[in-house]
MMTF fields as JSON, N, C-alpha, C and O atoms, coordinates in Angstrom:
{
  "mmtfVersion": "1.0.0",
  "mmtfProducer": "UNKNOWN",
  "numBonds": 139,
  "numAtoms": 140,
  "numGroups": 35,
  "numChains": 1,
  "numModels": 1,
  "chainsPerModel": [1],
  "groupsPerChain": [35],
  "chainIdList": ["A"],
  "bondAtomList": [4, 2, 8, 6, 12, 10, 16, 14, 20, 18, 24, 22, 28, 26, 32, 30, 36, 34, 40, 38, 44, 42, 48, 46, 52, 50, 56, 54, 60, 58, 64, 62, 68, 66, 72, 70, 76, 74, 80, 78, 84, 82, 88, 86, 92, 90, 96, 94, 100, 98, 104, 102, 108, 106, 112, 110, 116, 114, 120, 118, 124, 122, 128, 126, 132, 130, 136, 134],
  "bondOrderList": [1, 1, 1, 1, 1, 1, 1, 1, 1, 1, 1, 1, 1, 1, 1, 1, 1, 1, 1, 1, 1, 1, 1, 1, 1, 1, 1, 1, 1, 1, 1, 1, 1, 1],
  "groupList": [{"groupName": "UNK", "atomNameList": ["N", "CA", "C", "O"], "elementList": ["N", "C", "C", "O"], "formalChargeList": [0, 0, 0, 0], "bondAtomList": [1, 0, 2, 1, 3, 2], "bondOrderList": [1, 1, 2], "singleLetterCode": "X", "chemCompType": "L-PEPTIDE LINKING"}],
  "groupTypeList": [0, 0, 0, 0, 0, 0, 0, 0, 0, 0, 0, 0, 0, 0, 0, 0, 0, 0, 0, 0, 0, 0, 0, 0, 0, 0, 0, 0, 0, 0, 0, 0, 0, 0, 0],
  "groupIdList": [1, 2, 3, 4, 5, 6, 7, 8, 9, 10, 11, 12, 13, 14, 15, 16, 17, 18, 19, 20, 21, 22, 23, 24, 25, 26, 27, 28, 29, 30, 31, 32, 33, 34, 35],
  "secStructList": [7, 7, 6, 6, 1, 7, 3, 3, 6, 6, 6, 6, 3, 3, 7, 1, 1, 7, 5, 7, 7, 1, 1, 1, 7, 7, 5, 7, 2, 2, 2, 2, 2, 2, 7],
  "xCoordList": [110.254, 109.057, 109.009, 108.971, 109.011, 108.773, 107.283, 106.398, 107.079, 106.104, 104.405, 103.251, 104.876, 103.633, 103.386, 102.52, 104.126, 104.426, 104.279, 104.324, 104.102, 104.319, 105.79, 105.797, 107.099, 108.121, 108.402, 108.21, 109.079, 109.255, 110.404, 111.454, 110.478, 111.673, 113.269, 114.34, 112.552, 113.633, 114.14, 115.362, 113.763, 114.124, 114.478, 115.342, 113.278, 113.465, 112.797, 112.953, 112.114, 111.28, 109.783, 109.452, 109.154, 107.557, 106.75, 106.593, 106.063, 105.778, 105.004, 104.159, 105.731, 104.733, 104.223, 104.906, 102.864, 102.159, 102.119, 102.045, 102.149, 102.386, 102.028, 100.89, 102.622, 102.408, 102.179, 103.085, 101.258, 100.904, 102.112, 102.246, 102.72, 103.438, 102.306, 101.261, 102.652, 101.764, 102.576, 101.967, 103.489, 104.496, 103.759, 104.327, 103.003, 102.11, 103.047, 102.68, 104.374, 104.653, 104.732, 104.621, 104.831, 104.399, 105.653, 106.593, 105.461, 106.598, 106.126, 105.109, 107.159, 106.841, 106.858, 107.605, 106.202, 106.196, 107.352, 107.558, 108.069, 109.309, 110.53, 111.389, 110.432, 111.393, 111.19, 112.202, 109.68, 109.483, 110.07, 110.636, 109.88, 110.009, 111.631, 112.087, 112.508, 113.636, 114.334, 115.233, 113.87, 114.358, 113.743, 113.782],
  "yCoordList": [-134.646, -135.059, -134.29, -133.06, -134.83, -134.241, -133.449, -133.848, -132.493, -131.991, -132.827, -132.42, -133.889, -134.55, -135.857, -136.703, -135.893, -136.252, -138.282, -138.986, -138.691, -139.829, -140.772, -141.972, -139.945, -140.968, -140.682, -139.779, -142.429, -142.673, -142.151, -142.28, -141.663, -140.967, -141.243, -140.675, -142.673, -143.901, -144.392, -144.458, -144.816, -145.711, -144.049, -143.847, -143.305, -142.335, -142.767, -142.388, -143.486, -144.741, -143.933, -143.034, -144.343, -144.365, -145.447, -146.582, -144.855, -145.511, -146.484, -146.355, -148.145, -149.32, -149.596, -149.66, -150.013, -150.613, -149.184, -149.639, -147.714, -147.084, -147.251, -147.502, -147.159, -146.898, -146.161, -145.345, -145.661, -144.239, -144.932, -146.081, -143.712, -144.774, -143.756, -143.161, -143.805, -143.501, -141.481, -140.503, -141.491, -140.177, -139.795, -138.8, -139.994, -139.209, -139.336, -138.773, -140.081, -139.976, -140.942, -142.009, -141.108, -142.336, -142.771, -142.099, -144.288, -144.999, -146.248, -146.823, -146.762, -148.047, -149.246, -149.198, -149.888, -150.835, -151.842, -152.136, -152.386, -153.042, -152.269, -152.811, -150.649, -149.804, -150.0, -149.998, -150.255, -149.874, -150.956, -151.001, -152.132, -153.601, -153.778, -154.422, -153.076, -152.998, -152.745, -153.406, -151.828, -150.374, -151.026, -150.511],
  "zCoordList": [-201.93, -202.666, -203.975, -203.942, -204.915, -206.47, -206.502, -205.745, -207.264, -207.642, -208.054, -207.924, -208.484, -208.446, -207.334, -207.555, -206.307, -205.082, -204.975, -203.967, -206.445, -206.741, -206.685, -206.959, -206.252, -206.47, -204.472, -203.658, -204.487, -203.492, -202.799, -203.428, -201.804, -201.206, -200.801, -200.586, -200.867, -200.326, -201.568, -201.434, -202.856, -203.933, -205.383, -206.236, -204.914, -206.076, -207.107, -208.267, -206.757, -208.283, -208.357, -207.585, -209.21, -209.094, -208.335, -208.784, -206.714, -205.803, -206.469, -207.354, -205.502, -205.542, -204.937, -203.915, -204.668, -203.331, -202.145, -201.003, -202.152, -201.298, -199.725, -199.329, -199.28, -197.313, -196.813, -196.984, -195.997, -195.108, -193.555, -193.133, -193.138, -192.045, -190.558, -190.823, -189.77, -188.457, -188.362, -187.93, -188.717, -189.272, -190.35, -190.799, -190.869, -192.37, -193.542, -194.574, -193.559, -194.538, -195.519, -194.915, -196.413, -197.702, -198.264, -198.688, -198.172, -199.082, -199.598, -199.213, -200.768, -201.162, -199.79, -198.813, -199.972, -199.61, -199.497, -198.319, -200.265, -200.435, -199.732, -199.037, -200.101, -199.063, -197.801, -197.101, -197.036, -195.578, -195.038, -193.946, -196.085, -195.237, -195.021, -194.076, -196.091, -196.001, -194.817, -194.298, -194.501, -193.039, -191.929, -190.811]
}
């Protein structure tokens, strides 16, 4: 997670649409649906 905890972990991008997953952790949307 970068310092201002905005880029996605999975893409490395600046999060779109973010996701809380049931794990507390956050991703784009388009990544989760990927996986």
């Amino acid at each position: 997670v970068n310092a201002a905890g905005d880029l996605c972990a999975i893409c490395q991008e600046k999060m779109h649409a973010p996701i809380l997953l049931r794990c507390k952790h956050i991703f784009c949307e388009d990544c989760v649906s990927e996986w």
